[in-house]
C-alpha positions as CSV (number, residue, x, y, z in Angstrom):
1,X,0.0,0.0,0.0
2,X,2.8,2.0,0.7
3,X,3.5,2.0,-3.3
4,X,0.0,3.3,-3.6
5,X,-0.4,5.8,-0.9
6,X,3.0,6.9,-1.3
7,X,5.4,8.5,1.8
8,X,4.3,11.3,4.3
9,X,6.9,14.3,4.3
10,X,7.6,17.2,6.6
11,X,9.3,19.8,5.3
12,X,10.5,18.3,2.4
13,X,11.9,15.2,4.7
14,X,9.8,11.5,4.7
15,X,8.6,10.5,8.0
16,X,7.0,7.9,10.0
17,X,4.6,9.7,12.4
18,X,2.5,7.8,14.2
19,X,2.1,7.7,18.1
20,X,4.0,4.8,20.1
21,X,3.3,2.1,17.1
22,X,-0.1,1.4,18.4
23,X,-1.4,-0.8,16.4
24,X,-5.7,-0.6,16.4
25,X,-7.1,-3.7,14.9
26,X,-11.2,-3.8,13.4
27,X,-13.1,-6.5,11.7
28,X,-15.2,-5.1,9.0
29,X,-18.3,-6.9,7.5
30,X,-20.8,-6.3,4.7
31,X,-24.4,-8.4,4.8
32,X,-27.6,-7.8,1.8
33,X,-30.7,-9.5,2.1
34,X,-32.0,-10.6,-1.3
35,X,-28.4,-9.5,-2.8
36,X,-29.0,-9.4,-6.4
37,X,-32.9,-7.8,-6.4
38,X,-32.7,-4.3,-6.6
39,X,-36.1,-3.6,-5.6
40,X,-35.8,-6.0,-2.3
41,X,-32.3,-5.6,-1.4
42,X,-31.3,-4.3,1.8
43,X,-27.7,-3.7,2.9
44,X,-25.7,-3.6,5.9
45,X,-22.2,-3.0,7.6
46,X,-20.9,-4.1,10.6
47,X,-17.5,-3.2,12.2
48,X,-16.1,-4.5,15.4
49,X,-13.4,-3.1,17.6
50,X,-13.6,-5.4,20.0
51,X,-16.1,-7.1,22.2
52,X,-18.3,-3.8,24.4
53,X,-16.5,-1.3,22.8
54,X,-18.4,1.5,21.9
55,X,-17.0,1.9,18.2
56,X,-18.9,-1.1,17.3
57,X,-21.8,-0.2,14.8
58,X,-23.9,-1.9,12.9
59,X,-25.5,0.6,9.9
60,X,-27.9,0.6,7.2
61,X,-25.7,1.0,3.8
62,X,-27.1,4.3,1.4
63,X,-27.2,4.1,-2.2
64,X,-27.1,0.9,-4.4
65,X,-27.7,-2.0,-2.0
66,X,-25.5,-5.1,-2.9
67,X,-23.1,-7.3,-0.2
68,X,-20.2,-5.8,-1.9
69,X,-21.1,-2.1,-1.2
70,X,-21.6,-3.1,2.7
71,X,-18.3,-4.5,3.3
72,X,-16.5,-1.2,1.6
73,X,-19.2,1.0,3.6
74,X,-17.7,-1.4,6.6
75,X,-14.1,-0.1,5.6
76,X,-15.2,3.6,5.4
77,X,-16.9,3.6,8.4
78,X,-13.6,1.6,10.4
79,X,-11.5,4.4,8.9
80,X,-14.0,7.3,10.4
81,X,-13.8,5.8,13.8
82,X,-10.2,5.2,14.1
83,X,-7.8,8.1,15.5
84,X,-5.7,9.1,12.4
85,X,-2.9,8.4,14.7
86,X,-3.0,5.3,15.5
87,X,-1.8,2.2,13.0
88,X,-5.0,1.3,11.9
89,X,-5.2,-2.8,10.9
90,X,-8.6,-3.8,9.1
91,X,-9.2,-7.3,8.8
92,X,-11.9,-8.2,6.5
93,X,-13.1,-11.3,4.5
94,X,-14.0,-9.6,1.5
95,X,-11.6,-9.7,-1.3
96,X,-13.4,-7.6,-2.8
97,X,-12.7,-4.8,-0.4
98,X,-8.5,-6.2,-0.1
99,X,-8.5,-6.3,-4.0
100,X,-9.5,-2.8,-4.8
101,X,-7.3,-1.1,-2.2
102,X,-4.3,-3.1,-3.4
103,X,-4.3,-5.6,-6.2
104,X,-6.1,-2.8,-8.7
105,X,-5.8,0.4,-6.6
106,X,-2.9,1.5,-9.0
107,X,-5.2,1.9,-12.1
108,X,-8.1,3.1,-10.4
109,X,-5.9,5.8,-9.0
110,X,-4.3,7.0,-12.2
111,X,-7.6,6.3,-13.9
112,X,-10.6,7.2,-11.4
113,X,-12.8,5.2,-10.2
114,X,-15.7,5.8,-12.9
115,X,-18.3,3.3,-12.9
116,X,-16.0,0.8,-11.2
117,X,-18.4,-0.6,-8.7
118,X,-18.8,0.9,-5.0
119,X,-15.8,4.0,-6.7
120,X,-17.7,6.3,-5.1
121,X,-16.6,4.6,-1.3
122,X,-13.1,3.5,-2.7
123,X,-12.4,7.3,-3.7
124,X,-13.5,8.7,0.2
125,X,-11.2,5.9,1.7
126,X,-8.1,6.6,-0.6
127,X,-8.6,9.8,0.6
128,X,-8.9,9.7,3.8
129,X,-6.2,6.7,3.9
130,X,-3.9,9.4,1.8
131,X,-4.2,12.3,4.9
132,X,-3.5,10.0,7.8
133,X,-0.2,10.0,9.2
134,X,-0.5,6.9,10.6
135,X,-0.5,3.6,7.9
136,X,-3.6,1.5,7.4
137,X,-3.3,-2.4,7.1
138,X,-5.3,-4.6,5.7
139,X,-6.0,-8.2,6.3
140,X,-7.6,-11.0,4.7
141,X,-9.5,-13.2,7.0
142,X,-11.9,-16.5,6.1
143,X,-15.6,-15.7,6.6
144,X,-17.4,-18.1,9.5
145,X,-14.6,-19.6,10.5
146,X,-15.2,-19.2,14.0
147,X,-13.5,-16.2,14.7
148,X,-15.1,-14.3,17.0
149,X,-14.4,-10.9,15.6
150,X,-15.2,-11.5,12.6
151,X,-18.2,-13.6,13.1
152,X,-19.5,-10.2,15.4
153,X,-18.6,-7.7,12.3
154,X,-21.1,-10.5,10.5
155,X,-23.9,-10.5,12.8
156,X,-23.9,-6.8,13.0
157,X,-23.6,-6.2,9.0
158,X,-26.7,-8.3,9.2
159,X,-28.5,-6.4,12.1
160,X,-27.4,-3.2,9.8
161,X,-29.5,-4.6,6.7
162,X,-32.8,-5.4,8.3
């Protein structure tokens, strides 16, 4: 991502900035009932900070509502809640979501985003992921398979789309 993003500078000078290496982790989650039937669909977003913590959110996903458009408004919304200064890591079992910030972020960046499907979210978390001084990770994680995290960021995606 680093490629992507590119370096932070101060002054003219490249810098790490980011407070004590604290590391914030989030599961992210994207659920849509009758995915596939625009006139029935409903879609949510869950993201989980940990268990009780009051970052934890399950919401109803505006605009088109497909599975795919919850877990990137998932991503946005883990972004919003984070302090820019902590290392933010968002583990997520969508590769869709992993695959358009990394694998095909360098085209959609020099191209724009267009009608590439959810563009409108990837372009508001390039840029906010582009003004925080500290990195964002992302990590790929298998959907129901017991982790409890992620299997939270499920059932609140879920609670978010009915």
């Amino acid at each position: 991502m680093r490629k992507a993003y590119g370096p932070v500078y101060v002054n003219g000078e490249k810098v790490q900035v980011y407070v004590d290496g604290e590391k914030v982790q989030v599961y992210v989650d994207g659920s849509c009932t009758n995915n596939g039937n625009a006139a029935n669909a409903q879609a949510g977003s869950g993201v989980v900070f940990g268990p009780g913590n009051w970052r934890n959110v399950a919401v109803r996903v505006p605009g088109e509502q497909t599975n795919n458009r919850g877990e990137a408004f998932a991503a946005l919304q883990a972004i919003l809640a984070c302090d820019v200064h902590k290392h933010l890591e968002i583990f997520s079992d969508s590769e869709f979501v992993i695959r358009s910030l990394t694998h095909w972020l360098a085209t959609r960046v020099s191209t724009g985003w267009g009608e590439a499907a959810q563009g409108d979210l990837f372009d508001d978390i390039v840029w906010l992921i582009r003004r925080r001084p500290a990195p964002v990770s992302l990590r790929k994680v298998k959907a129901h398979s017991g982790n409890a995290h992620d299997d939270g960021a499920d059932a609140l995606a879920k609670q978010g789309a009915a």
